[in-house]
C-alpha positions in Angstrom: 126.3 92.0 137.4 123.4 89.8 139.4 121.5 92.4 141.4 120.5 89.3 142.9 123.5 89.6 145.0 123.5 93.3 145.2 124.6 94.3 148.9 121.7 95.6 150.5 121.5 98.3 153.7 121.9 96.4 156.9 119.9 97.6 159.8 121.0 96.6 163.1 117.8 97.5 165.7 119.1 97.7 169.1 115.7 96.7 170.7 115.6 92.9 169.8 111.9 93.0 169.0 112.1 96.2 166.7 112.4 95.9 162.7 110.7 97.4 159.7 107.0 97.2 159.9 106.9 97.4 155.6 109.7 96.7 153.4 108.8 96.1 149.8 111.6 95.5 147.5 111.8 95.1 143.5 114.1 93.9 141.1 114.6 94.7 137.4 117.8 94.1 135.2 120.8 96.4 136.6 118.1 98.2 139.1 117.1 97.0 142.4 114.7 99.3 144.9 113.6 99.3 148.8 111.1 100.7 150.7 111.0 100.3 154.1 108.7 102.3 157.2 110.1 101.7 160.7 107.8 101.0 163.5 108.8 102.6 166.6 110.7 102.1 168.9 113.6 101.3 166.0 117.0 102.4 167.1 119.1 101.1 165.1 122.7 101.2 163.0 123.1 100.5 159.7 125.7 99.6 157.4 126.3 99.3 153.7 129.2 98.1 151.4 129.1 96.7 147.8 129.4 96.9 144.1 126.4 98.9 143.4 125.8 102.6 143.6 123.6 103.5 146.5 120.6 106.8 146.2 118.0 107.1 149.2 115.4 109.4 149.5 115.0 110.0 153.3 111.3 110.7 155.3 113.1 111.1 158.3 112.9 113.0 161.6 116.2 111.9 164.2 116.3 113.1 167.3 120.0 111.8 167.1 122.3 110.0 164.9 125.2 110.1 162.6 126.1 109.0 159.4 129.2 108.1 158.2 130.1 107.7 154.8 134.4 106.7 153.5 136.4 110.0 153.0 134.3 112.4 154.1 133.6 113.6 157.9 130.6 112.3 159.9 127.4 113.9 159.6 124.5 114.3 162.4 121.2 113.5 161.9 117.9 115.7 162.2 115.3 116.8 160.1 116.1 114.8 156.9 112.2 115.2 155.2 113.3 115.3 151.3 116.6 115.1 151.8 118.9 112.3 150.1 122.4 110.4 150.1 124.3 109.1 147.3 127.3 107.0 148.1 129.4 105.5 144.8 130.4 101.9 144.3 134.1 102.9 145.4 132.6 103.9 149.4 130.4 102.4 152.0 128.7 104.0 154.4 127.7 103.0 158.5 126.1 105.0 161.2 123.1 104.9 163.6 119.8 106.8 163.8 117.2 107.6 166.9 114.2 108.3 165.1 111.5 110.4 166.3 108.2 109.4 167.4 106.6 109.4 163.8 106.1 107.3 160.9 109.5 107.2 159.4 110.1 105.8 156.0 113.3 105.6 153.5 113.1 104.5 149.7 116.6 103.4 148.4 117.6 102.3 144.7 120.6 100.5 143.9 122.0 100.3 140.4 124.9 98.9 138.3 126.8 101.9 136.1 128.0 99.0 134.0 124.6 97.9 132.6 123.1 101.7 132.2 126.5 102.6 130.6 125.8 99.8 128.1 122.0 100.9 127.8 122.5 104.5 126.7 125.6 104.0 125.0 126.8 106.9 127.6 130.1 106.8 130.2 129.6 108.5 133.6 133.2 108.5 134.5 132.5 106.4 137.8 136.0 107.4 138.6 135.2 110.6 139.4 132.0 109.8 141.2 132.2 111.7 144.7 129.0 110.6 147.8 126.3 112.9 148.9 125.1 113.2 152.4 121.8 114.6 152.9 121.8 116.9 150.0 118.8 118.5 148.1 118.2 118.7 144.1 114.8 119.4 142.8 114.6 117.4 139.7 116.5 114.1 141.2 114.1 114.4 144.5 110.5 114.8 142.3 111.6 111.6 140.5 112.4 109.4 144.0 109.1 111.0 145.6 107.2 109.2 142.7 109.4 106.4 142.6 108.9 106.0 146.5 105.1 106.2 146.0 105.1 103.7 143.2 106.6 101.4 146.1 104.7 102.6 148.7 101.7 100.2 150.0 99.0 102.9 149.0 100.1 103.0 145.3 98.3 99.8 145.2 99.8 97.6 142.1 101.8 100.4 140.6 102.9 98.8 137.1 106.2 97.4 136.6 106.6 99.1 133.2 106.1 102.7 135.4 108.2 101.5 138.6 111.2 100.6 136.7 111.0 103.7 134.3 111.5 105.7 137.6 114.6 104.1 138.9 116.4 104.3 135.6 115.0 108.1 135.8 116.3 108.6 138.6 119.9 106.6 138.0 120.3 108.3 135.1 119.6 112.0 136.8 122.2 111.3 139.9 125.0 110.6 137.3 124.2 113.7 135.7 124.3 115.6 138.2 127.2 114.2 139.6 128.5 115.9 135.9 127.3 118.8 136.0 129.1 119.1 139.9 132.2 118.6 137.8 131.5 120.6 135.2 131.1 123.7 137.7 134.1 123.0 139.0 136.4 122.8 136.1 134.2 126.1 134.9 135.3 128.1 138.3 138.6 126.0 138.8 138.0 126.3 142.7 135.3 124.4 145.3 132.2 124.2 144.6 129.6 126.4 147.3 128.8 122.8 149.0 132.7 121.8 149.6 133.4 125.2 150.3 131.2 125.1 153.2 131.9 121.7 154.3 136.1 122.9 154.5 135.1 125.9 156.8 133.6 124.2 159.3 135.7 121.5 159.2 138.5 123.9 160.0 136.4 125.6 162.7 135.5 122.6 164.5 138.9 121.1 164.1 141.4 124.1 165.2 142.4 122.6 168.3 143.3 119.6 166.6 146.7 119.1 163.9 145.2 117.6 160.9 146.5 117.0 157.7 145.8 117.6 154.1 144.2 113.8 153.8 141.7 114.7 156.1 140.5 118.0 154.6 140.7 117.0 151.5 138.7 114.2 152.3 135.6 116.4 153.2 135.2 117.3 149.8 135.8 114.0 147.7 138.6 115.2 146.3 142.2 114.4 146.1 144.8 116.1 148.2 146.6 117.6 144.7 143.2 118.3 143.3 141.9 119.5 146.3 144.8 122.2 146.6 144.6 123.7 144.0 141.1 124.1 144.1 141.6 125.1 147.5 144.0 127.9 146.4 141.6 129.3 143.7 138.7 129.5 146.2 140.6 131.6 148.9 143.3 132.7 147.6 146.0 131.2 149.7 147.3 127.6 149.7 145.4 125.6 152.5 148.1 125.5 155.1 148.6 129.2 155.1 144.5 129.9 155.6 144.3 126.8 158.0 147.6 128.7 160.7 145.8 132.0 159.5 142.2 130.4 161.1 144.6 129.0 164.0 146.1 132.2 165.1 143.0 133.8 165.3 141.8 131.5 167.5 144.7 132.0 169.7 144.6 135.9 169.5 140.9 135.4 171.0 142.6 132.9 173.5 145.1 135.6 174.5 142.7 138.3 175.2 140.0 136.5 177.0 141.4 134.2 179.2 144.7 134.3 181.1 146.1 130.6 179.8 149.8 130.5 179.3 151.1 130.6 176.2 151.6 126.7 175.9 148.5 126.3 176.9 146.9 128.6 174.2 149.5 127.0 171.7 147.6 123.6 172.7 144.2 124.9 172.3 144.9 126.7 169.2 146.3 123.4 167.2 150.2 123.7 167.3 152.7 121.1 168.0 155.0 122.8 170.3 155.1 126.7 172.0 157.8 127.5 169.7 156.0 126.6 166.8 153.1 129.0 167.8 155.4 131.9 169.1 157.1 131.8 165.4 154.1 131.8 163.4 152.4 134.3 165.8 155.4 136.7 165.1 155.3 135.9 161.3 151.5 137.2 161.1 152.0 140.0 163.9 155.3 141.1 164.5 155.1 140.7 168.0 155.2 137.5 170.4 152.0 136.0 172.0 153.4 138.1 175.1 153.9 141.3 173.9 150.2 141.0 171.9 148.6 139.9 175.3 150.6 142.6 177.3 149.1 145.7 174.8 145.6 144.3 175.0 
């Protein structure tokens, strides 16, 4: 591929004076890099789409914002010193950012599987591939923090020999850790502790609301066959049983502490109809909503 026309991150400023103060940008075969500091004040969204894979390293404080990456629910912003996002050839990924009153900076590397593939005579089953949102790993985040002060306008005239050793580094370490993510899956044959965390609170936040498999499946990547069985090895029920079991909870708190109707707390607790709630309730308690409320 020509990383000449490699899809780069699209920043939108909303002030129509504001942009990047610094970008510096380099280009080697199947590697392309960005650095860019934002002067304030830099609002902004930002968009990217393409055939490369995307890694930033992020030196960011957001006093809001939200990123938004396909198949996977949106994620604020906030602290985001150290932390970094991979997003696959297969995705794209839009959002905006407010950033605090500070001197902000992101480094982000694209790179073409097909050419490293090629390189080390090693496949990275792209197909599996799964994006990253704000997460932390030691080794991958030492080799960006060199790699972003090799761009950086205080390195001075880093080498080109050294600057591109870093971003194949650092290519080469993101698809292995995206294998050794797999690999600790198909060792435990359930979630791993990241999408285990990102289904709970999924399912907390969403209770009220009737979603589907797509969508929870979606938080972790996965797909919905994939993701149920993984699902079912993690907590020991298929995901529609845990998700009415999360759901009735939530109404039995409903029930006790406020005096809704029942179709009201049906509503609130994420079923269809009244009767659909009143059967499950029974199912789990052996008792209606009404007779549970009325031997509080």
């Amino acid at each position: 591929m020509d990383m000449s026309r490699a899809d780069s991150l699209e920043l939108d400023f909303r002030q129509t004076d504001a942009m990047p103060d610094i970008v510096r940008s380099r280009q080697w075969r199947g590697v392309q890099a960005e650095f860019s500091r934002l002067h304030l004040p830099a609002e902004y969204e930002f968009n990217w789409s393409g055939a490369t894979h995307y890694l930033a390293l992020h030196d960011l404080v957001l006093s809001d914002g939200e990123m938004d990456v396909d198949g996977l629910a949106p994620v604020t912003g906030g602290d985001l010193r150290g932390k970094m996002t991979y997003v696959p050839a297969s995705c794209g990924l839009k959002g905006w950012a407010a950033p605090a009153p500070r001197q902000n900076t992101f480094t982000v590397v694209y790179f073409d599987a097909a050419v490293l593939e090629q390189e080390v005579e090693d496949g990275f089953g792209t197909a599996d591939l799964r994006p990253l949102i704000y997460f932390d790993d030691p080794a991958l985040k030492a080799t960006m923090k060199k790699f972003e002060e090799a761009l950086s306008p205080s390195a001075g005239a880093a080498t080109s020999v050294y600057a591109e050793t870093l971003a194949l580094v650092a290519a080469l370490e993101t698809f292995r850790l995206q294998r050794g993510l797999r690999d600790a899956v198909s060792r435990t044959g359930g979630l791993t502790a990241g999408q285990e965390r990102l289904v709970r609170e999924y399912i907390e936040e969403n209770l009220a609301v009737d979603f589907g498999l797509d969508e929870l499946a979606a938080t972790t990547g996965l797909s919905r066959y994939h993701f149920s069985r993984r699902f079912k090895a993690t907590f020991g029920v298929p995901p529609h049983r845990y998700v009415t079991t999360r759901k009735i909870e939530r109404a039995r708190q409903l029930l006790a502490e406020t005096r809704f109707p029942v179709s009201h707390v049906a509503a609130a607790s994420g079923f269809t109809s009244a009767a659909n709630f009143i059967r499950a309730f029974r199912e789990q308690h052996g008792m209606t909503p009404r007779d549970y409320r009325r031997g509080i």
